[in-house]
C-alpha angles and dihedrals in degrees: 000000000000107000113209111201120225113225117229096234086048093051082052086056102043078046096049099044094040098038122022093014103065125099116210087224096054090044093091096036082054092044092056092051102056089044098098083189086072092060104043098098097030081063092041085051100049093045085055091053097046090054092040082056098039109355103197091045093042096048089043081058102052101041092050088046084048104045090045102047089039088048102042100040092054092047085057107046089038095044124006096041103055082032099070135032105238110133122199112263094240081067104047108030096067099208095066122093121209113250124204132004095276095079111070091110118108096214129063113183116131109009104241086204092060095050100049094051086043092054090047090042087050101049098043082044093056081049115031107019095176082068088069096090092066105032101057097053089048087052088051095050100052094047086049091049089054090053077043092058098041100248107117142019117228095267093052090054087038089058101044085053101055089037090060095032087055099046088048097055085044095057088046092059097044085051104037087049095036077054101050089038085059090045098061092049 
């Protein structure tokens, strides 16, 4: 078992933004945000849109966002989870409760959250870069609610966003080449 040190500036933060940092009034916006179940039909909805608007690109879009979030997330849940000890803070500082019903998971490392909205934002962002400008904050707040909620340390959201991001870089060059080959045929 691979055992990932927390850093002890990284345990103050996950304290701060978990304990002390929270506001009563913002628990149930952050909730919400780290529900992927919220989000399911707003993204169904937007990819909808984007192939309405350009439908290979679109397409191309959604299927990279989708292979890389799908791939990675389960590459994290199935190997690098139960490979390495690194419990979520809400389970080892004592003084964070758990917020929300996405955190009943002992390990945290990497965020499968962050990944799943790094690889969408990735792969909008290859397609569509004045989209940028949503879909990065929206990355950032939902690895932020799931510090909120006391899921995951910053590493662990770090780590999910450069594993979807990868994946989904990854994914645009197979197609794009796999496209431009075909198309020489």
């Amino acid at each position: 078992m691979l055992k990932i040190p927390i850093h002890p500036l990284e345990e103050k933060w996950a304290y701060w933004v978990a304990g002390p940092g929270r506001r009563a009034w913002l628990d149930p916006l952050m909730i919400a945000i780290s529900n992927p179940y919220q989000w399911i039909w707003a993204v169904v909805l937007f990819f909808g849109i984007l192939i309405y608007s350009d439908w290979r690109t679109g397409l191309a879009a959604m299927v990279i966002g989708a292979a890389a979030g799908g791939l990675s997330d389960g590459i994290n849940s199935r190997l690098i989870k139960p490979a390495t000890d690194r419990r979520r803070p809400a389970k080892t500082i004592t003084e964070i409760q758990p917020l929300g019903i996405m955190n009943s998971g002992k390990k945290s490392f990497p965020s499968n959250h962050a990944t799943n909205t790094a690889a969408v934002c990735t792969a909008v962002g290859l397609y569509f870069p004045a989209l940028l400008w949503v879909f990065i904050p929206l990355t950032l707040l939902v690895g932020y609610s799931r510090m909120y909620c006391g899921a995951h340390y910053l590493l662990d959201v770090i780590a999910g966003w450069l594993h979807g991001a990868a994946w989904a870089i990854v994914f645009y060059f197979l197609l794009e080449s796999t496209l431009r080959l075909v198309g020489q045929l």
